[in-house]
N, C-alpha and C positions, 0 to 999 in steps of 0.2 A: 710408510712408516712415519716420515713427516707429518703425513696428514693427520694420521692417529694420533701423534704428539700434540698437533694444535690442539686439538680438540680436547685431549685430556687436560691441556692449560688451560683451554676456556673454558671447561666445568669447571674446575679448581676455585676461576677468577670469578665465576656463578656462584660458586657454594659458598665464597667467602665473601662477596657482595650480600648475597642473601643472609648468612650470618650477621656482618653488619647490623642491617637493615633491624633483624629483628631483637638483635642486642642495643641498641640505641638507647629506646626510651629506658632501658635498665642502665646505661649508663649515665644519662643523664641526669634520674634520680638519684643515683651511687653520688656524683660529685658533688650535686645540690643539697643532697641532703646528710653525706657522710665526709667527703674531702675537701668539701669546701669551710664548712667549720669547723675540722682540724685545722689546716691553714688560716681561718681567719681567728681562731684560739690562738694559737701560734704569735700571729701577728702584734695580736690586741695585748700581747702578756708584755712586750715592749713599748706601750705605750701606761700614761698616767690618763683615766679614763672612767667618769661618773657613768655611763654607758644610756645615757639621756642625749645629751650635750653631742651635737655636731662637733665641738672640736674637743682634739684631742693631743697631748704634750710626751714627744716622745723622750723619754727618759733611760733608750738603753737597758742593759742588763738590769736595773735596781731593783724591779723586783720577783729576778734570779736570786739576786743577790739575798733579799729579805725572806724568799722561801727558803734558802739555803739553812738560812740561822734562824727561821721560824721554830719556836718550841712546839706554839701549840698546833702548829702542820703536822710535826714529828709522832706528837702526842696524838693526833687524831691516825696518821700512818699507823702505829703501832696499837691502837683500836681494831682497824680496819684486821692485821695480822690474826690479832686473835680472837676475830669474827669468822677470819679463815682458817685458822686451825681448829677450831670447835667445831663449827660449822661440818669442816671436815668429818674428824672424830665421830660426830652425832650424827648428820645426816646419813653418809653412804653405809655405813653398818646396818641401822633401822631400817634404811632404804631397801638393804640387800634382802633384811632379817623377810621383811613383808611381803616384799617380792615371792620369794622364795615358799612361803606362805600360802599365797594366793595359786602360783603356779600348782602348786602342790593338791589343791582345794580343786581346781579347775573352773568349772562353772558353776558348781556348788557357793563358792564363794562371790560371788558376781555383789552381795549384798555389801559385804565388806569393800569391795571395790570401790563403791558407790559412796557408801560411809566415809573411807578414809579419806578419797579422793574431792573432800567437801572444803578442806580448808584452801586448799587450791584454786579451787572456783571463787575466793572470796579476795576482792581487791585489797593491796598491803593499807590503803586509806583507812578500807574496814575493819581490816584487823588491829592496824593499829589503834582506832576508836577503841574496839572492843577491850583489848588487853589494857589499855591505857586505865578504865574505869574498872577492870577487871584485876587489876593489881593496884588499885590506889589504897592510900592509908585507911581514908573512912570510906565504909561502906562498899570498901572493893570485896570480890571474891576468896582471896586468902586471908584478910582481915576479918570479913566476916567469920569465918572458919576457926580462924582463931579463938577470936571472943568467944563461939558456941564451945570452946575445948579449955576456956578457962583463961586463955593466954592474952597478948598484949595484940594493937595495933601492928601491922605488918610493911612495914614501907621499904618495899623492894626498887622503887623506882627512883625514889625520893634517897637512895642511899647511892653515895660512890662506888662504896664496895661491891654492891652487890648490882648494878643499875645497867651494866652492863651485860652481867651473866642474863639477867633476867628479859632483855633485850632478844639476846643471841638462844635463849627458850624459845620465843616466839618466832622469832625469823628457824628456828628447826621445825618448827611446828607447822608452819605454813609452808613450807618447801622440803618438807620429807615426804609427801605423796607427791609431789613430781618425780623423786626420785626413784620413787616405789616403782610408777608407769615406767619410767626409763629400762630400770632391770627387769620388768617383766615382757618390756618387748623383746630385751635380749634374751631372756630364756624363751619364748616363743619362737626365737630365727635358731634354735637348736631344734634339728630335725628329731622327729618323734622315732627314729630310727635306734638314734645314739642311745636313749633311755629305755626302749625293749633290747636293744643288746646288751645293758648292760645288767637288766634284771635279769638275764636268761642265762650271765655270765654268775649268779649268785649277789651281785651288789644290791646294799640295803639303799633306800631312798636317802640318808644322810650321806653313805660312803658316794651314789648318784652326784647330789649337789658338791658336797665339797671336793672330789678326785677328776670329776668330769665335767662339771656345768660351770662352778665357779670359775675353773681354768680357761673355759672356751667363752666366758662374760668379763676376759679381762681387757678386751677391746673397748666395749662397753664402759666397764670401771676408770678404764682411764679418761674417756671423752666427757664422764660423767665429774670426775675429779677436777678437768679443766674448766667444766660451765661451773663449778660450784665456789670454784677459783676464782676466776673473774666475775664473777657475783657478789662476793663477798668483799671486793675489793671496791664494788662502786656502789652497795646499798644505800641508799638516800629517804625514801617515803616514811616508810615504816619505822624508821629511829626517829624519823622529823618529828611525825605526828606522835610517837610515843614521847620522850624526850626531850625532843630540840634540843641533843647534843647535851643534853645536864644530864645531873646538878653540876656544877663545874665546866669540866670539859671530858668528864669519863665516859661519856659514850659519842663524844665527838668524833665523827667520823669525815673521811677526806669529801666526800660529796656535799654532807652536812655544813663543814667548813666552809669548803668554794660558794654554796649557794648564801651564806651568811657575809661573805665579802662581795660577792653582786651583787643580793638583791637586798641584803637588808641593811647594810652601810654602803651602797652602790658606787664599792670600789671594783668597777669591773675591770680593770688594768691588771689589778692582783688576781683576781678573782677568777681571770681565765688563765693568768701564770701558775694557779693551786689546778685549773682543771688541766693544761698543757702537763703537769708533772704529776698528777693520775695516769695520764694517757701513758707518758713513760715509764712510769712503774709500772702501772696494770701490763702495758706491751712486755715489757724487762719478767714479771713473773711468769706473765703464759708461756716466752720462748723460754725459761729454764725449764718450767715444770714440765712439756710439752720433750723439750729433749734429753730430760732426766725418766721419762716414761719410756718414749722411745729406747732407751738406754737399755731400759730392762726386760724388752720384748722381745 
């Protein structure tokens, strides 16, 4: 009995060396490349710091203190909000709408797949080129449009009011076929079972999706609702290169911000204090959203 005992220790202290061993280089990149520049954010947002210059003037909380009463930090936060609330609204409806579409089509549809899943395949650098000149006053695509229909210049970018709706179009536009794939995987991991019993039970393909398939893709909907969460919260490329955060500050956004206090006035002291207090919000909205989901499963 003894004996057997060692011995199941010593596998145990085998499996778990070997584990180790083959989790290592995964953690070593995890720290190097993920907890190590959180802590060194962290660190650097206490210091006063051109982010060049070997030396650096610690300064304490100040600037806690200055993102605290930052307006246009606030004003870019609540950007970011209702990039995520539309984004919301927009994407996983159309996402669902397509999905549900293409499942439906089966391989009939393979063309559309193809088609829709094209803006996806295109980097936000490209896109935002594309949209950039494709919404500009002269000579852009809805200006032109205009003119042909009698009416005036169209400056959707170039306006506050509108600079950011028109923003949050394109970023739906380019990440509503990731969302399409996402729910179509999930109606794929519904066994083809559920859907001949439910035809053979009298239900029509709408009463199908919405009484059966919708309720068994709410696993789905909710993982789908936190990546689109935490995307929205830290979009940077794509408003850079369309915008740069103008006209004003109306489509300034928190990533936009930080990267304009490091890199383009290279106050990186502040600059990692603006990314340190992304990290906390962004963390602070996944655990509510994450256990408000939870809540209703």
């Amino acid at each position: 009995m003894n004996k057997k005992n060692s011995m199941t220790a010593k596998n145990k202290k085998d499996i778990a060396l070997c584990a180790f061993v083959f989790l290592l280089p995964v953690l070593i990149l995890l720290t190097t490349y993920l907890l190590y520049p959180i802590i060194a954010t962290f660190v650097n947002s206490f210091f006063q710091w051109n982010g060049i210059s070997a030396e650096k003037k610690f300064i304490g909380f100040a600037n806690w203190n200055k993102l605290l009463h930052d307006k246009d930090f606030w004003a870019a936060f609540f950007n970011n909000i209702k990039v995520m609330v539309l984004s919301l609204l927009v994407q996983m409806p159309i996402g669902i709408l397509l999905a549900t579409f293409l499942d439906a089509g089966g391989r009939k549809f393979n063309f559309f797949k193809v088609i829709w899943f094209l803006p996806m395949l295109m980097s936000a650098v490209a896109v935002g080129y594309l949209f950039r000149y494709a919404l500009a006053t002269n000579g852009g695509l809805i200006s032109s449009l205009s003119e042909l229909l009698g009416g005036k210049n169209v400056d959707l970018l170039g306006n506050q009011k509108t600079a950011l709706f028109a923003v949050i179009g394109v970023i739906c536009w380019q990440f509503i076929p990731f969302y399409m794939v996402y729910y179509l995987a999930g109606y794929s991991s519904i066994p083809e079972d559920v859907y001949e019993a439910a035809i053979i039970d009298g239900a029509t393909r709408s009463q199908y999706v919405t009484r059966i398939a919708l309720p068994l893709l709410v696993p789905t909907i909710r993982s789908a609702i936190i990546l689109s969460l935490i995307g929205s919260l830290k979009y940077f490329d794509l408003v850079y290169i369309m915008t740069g955060g103008g006209p004003g500050t109306s489509t300034e956004l928190m990533a936009t911000y930080m990267y304009k206090n490091s890199f383009v006035t290279f106050n990186m002291g502040y600059g990692s204090t603006i990314a340190a207090g992304m990290f906390i919000l962004i963390t602070i909205f996944a655990a509510v959203v994450m256990r408000l989901l939870r809540g209703k499963g």
